[in-house]
C-alpha positions in Angstrom: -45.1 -17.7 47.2 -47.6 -20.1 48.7 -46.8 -22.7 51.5 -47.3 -25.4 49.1 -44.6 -23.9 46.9 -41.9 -23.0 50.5 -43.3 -27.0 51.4 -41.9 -28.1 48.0 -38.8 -26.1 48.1 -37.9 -27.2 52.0 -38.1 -31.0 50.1 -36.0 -30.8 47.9 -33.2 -28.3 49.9 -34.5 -25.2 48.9 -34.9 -22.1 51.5 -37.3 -19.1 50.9 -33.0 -17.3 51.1 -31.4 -19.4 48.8 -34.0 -18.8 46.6 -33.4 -15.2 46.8 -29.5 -16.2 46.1 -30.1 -18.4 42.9 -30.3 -14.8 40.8 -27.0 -13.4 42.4 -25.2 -16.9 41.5 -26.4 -16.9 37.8 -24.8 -13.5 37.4 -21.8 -14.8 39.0 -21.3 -17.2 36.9 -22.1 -14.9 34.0 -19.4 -12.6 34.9 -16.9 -15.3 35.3 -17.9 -17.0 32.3 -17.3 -13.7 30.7 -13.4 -12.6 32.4 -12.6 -16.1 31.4 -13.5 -15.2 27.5 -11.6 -11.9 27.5 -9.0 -13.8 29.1 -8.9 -16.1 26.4 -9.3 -13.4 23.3 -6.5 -11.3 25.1 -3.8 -14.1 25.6 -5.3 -15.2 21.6 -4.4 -11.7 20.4 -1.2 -12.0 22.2 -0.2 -14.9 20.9 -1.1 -14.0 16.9 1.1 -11.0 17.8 3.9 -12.9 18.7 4.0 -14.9 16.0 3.3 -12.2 13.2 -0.4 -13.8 12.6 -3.6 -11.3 11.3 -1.4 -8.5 10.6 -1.6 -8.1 6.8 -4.2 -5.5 6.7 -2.6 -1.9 6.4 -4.9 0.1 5.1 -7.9 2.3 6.5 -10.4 4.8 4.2 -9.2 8.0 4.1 -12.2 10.5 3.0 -9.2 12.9 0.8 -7.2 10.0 -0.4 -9.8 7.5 -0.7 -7.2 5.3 1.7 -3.9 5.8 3.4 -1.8 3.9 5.6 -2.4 2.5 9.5 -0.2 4.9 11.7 1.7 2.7 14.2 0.6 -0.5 12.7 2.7 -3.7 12.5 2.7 -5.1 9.2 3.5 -8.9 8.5 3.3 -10.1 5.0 4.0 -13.9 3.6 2.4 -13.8 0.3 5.3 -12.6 -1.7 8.5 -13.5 0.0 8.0 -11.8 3.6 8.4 -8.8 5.2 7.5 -7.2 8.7 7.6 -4.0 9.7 5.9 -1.3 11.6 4.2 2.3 9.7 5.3 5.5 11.1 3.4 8.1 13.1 2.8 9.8 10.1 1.3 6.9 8.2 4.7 6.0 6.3 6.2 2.8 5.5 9.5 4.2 6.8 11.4 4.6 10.0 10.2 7.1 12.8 11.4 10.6 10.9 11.0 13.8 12.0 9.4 16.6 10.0 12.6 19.0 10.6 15.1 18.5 7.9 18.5 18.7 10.2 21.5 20.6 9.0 23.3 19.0 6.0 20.6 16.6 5.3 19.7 15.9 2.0 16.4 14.4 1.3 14.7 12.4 -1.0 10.8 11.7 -1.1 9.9 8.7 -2.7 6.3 8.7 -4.3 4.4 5.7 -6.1 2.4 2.5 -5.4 3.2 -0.9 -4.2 6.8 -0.6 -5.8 7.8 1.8 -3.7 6.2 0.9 -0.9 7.7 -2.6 -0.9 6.1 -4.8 1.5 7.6 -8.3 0.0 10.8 -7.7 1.5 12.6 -6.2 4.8 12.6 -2.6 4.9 16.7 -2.9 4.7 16.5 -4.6 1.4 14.2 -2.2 -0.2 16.1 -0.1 -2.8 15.0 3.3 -1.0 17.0 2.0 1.9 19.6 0.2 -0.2 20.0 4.0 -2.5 20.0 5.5 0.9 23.1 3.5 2.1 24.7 3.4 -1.0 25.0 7.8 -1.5 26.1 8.0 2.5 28.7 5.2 1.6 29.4 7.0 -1.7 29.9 10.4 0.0 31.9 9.0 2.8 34.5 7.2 0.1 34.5 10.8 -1.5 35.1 12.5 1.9 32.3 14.8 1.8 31.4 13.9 5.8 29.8 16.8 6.0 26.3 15.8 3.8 24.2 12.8 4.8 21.4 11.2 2.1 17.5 10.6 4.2 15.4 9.2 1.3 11.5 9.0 2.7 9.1 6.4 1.5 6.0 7.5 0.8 4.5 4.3 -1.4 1.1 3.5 -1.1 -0.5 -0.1 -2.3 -2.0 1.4 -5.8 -1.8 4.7 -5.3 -2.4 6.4 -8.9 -0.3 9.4 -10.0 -3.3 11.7 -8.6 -2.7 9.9 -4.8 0.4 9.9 -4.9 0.3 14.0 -6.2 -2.5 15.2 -3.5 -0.5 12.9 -0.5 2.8 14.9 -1.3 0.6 18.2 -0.7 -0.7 17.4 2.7 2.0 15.3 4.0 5.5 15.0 1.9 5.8 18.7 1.2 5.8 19.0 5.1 9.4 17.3 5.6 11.1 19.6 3.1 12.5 17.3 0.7 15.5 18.1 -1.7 13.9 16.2 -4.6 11.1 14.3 -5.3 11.2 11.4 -7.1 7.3 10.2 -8.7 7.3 6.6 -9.9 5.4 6.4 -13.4 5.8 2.5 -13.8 4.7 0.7 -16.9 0.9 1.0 -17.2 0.7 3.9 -14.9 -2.1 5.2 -17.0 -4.9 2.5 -16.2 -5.7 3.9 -13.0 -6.4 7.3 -14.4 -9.8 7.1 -15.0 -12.9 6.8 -11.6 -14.1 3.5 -11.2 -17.4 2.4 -8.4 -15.6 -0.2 -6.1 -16.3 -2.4 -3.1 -12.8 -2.8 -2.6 -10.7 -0.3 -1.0 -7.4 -0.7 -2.8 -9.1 0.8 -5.8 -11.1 4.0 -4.2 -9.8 7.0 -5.7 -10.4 10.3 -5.9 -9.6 12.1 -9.6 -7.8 14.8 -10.6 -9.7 15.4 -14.2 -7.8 17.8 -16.5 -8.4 19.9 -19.6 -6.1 20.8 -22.1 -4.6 23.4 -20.6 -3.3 21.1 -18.0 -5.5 22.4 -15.1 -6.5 20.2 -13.1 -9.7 19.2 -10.5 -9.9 17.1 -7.3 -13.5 15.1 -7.8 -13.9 12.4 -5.1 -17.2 11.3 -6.7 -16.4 7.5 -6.3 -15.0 7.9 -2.9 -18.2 9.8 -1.2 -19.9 6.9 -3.1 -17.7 4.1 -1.2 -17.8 5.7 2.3 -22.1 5.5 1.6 -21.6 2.1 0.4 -22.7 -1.1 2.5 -18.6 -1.9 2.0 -17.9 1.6 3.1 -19.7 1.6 6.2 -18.5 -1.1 7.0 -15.0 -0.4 7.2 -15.7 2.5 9.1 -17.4 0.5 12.1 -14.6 -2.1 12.1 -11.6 0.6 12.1 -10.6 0.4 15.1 -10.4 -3.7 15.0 -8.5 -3.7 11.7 -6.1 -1.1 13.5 -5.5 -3.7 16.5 -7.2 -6.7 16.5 -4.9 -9.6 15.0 -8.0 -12.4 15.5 -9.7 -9.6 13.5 -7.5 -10.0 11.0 -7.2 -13.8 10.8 -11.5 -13.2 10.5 -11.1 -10.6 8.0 -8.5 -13.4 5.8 -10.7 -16.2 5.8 -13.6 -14.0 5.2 -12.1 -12.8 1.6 -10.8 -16.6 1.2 -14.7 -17.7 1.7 -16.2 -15.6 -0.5 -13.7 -15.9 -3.2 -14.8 -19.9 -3.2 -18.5 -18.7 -3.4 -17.3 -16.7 -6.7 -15.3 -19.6 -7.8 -15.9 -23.3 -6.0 -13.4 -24.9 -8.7 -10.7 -23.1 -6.5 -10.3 -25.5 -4.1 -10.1 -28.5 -6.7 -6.2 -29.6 -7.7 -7.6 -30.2 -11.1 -9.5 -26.9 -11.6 -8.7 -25.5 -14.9 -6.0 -22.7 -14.8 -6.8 -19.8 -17.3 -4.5 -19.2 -20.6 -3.3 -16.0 -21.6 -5.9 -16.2 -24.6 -8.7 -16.0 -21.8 -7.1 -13.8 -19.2 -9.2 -11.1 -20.0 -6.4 -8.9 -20.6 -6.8 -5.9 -22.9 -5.5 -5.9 -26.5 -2.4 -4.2 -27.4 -4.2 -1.9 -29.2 -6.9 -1.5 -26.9 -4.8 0.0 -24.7 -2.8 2.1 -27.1 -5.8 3.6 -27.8 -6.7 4.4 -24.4 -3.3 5.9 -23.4 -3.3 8.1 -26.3 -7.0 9.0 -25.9 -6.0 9.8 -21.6 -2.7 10.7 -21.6 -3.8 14.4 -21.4 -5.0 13.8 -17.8 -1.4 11.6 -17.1 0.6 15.3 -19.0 -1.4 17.6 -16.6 -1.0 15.7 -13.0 2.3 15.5 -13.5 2.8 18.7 -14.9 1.0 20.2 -11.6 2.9 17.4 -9.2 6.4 18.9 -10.9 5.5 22.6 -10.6 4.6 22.5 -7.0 7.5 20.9 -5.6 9.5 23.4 -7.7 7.6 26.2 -5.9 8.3 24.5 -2.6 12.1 24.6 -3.4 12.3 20.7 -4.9 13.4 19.1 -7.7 11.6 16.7 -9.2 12.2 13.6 -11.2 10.1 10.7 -12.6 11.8 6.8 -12.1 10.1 4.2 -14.6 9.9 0.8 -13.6 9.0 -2.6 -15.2 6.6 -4.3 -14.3 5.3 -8.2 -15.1 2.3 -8.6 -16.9 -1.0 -10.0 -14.6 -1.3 -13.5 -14.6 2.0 -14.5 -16.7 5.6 -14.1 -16.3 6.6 -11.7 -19.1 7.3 -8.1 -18.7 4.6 -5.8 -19.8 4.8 -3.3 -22.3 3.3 -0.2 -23.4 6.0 2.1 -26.0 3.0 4.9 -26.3 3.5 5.4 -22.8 6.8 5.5 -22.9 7.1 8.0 -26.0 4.3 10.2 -24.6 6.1 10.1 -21.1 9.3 11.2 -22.7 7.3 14.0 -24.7 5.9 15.2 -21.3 9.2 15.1 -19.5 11.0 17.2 -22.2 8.2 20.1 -22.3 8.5 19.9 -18.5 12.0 19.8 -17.9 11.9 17.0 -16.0 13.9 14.2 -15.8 13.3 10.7 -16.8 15.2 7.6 -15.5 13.6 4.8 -17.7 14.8 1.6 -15.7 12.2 -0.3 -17.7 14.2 -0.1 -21.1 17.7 -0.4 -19.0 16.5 -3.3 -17.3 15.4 -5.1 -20.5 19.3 -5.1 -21.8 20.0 -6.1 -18.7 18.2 -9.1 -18.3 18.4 -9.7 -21.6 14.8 -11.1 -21.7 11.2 -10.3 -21.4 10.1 -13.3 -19.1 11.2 -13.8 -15.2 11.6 -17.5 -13.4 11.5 -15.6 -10.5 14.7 -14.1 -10.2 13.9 -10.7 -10.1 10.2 -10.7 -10.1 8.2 -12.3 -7.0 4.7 -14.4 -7.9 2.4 -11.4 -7.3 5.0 -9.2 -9.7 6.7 -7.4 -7.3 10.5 -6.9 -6.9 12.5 -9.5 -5.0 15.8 -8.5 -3.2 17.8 -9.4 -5.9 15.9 -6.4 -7.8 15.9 -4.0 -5.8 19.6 -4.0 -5.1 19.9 -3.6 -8.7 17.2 -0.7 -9.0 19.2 1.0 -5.9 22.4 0.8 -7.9 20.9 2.3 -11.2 19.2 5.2 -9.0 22.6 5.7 -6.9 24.9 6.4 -10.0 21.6 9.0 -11.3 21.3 10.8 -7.8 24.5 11.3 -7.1 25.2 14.0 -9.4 22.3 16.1 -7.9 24.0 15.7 -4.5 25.3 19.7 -3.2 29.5 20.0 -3.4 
């Protein structure tokens, strides 16, 4: 520094040491400026907690199941009725459990998709919890004190036959249920088959069969997703999804944005809303002709799901559910699954409680005004009390004496 430069500086207040300073107080302020950011994203996060905002995503990639549930996340979901709740320690939407089956316990394992999982209601209205309370209540009016009913869900958001098959090996078989009940609900069959995805719900691994009904585990399409820009992704921002509710609120109006980039007509009133005609549903037949053409694959996970909880000391049983057809309000149907269902049942032994064709004469219609059936499809309360009740009077003769 020149004594021009410490002339000019003494002019306008500046000493040789508060130059030296000006550094230090820059960094000061950058560190404050900084607390009072984390100060604001914490008492943010806080706040979204409190109010049950950014927590709908519940789901992380799993590299055996292609996805499973977020152990010790709080769930909040509004767009079906609402329902919050937190998933277990062992990645369940259920109550904390533990593994060891206590003396006179007798326990049911739940497996299936979004149906059993049921994240449109509260966990209390769910018919696993409803079936639950209805057997204990059953038992008690029948003075058998001495047994208690646990039924375990272990529904996963689209989980196909083969997920919900391989999650019973690594995790259900662990709590030593008394039967296992699959759910097979109408159109089970269409996500049999691999498929290359961006979006998690529908990474799968397959279990490909031959005719012989063995089966193989190929996770193709879900070592192609974890290599995938989408993939990759998800793996960096696990830990956020896990716990971050501003992440969440990101993460929603990120999907919102880019579905208005697909489709700008969205956010018009007047946009025009597609017909059944140009849904881009399959054909009747078209999809007769695929179940017939598949259903080997359907015959031989099942028949492998059946025989290993019989070698692990479980019965097993398959519930059939209906289910309302995308994009309209009538129930969907699909007889060749149904028959070829039956036919597969019968050679296995296995029992088939079809609450899709009981539900049909009990509703006495093939369209919903939402009743039973919530926007998205889903059950409402109403529904599952009456799918409880249908499952109650079935259990209840396997209970022990």
């Amino acid at each position: 520094m020149t004594i021009l430069d410490i002339e000019r500086e003494k002019e306008i207040g500046l000493t040789p040491k508060a130059v030296q300073k000006r550094p230090l107080s820059v960094l000061f302020s950058l560190g404050q400026g900084l607390a009072y950011l984390l100060c604001l994203i914490l008492a943010l996060e806080v706040f979204f907690y409190i109010v049950g905002v950014g927590d709908s995503e519940h789901i992380r990639p799993d590299r055996y199941l292609g996805y499973n549930l977020i152990a010790g996340k709080r769930v909040t979901q509004r767009k079906e009725g609402f329902g919050q709740f937190k998933i277990n320690s062992f990645a369940m939407q259920n109550d904390e459990i533990k593994k060891e089956k206590p003396a006179g316990v007798y326990r049911i394992a739940v497996f299936g998709d979004s149906y059993i999982e049921s994240l449109q209601v509260a966990r209390l209205d769910n018919f696993l919890s409803r079936l639950q309370a209805k057997l204990n209540e059953r038992l008690q009016r029948d003075g058998r004190q001495g047994l208690k009913v646990e039924v375990l869900n272990f529904g996963v958001s689209n989980y196909s036959t083969a997920q919900s098959y391989l999650r019973y090996k690594v995790l259900g078989s662990q709590f030593k249920p008394d039967l296992v009940i699959h759910n097979c609900r109408v159109e089970e069959v269409s996500k049999l088959l691999p498929m290359t995805t961006d979006n998690l719900l529908f990474v799968r691994p397959v279990l490909f069969a031959d005719y012989n009904r063995h089966v193989t585990y190929d996770d193709t399409c879900v070592r192609e997703y974890f290599q995938s820009a989408a993939g990759r992704r998800m793996l960096t921002c696990d830990w956020l999804r896990a716990n971050s509710r501003i992440w969440g609120v990101v993460s929603v109006m990120r999907e919102q944005f880019g579905r208005f980039l697909e489709n700008p007509d969205l956010l018009l009133s007047f946009a025009p809303k597609s017909s059944s005609s140009d849904s881009g549903l399959p054909t009747d037949e078209t999809r007769a002709n695929f179940t017939k053409c598949y259903w080997y694959m359907m015959d031989a996970q099942l028949f492998n799901f059946a025989r290993q909880c019989r070698q692990d000391g479980s019965d097993f049983m398959i519930l059939r559910t209906p289910m309302i057809r995308p994009c309209q309000h009538t129930l969907t149907d699909n007889q060749i699954e149904t028959d070829l269902l039956n036919r597969s049942a019968k050679d296995m032994k296995v029992e088939v409680l079809n609450l899709d064709e009981r539900y049909r004469r009990w509703a006495g219609s093939t369209t919903d005004d939402g009743t039973n059936f919530s926007s998205g499809g889903h059950f409402t309360a109403v529904m599952h009390e009456w799918v409880a009740q249908q499952l109650a009077d079935q259990v209840y003769s396997r209970l022990p004496r």
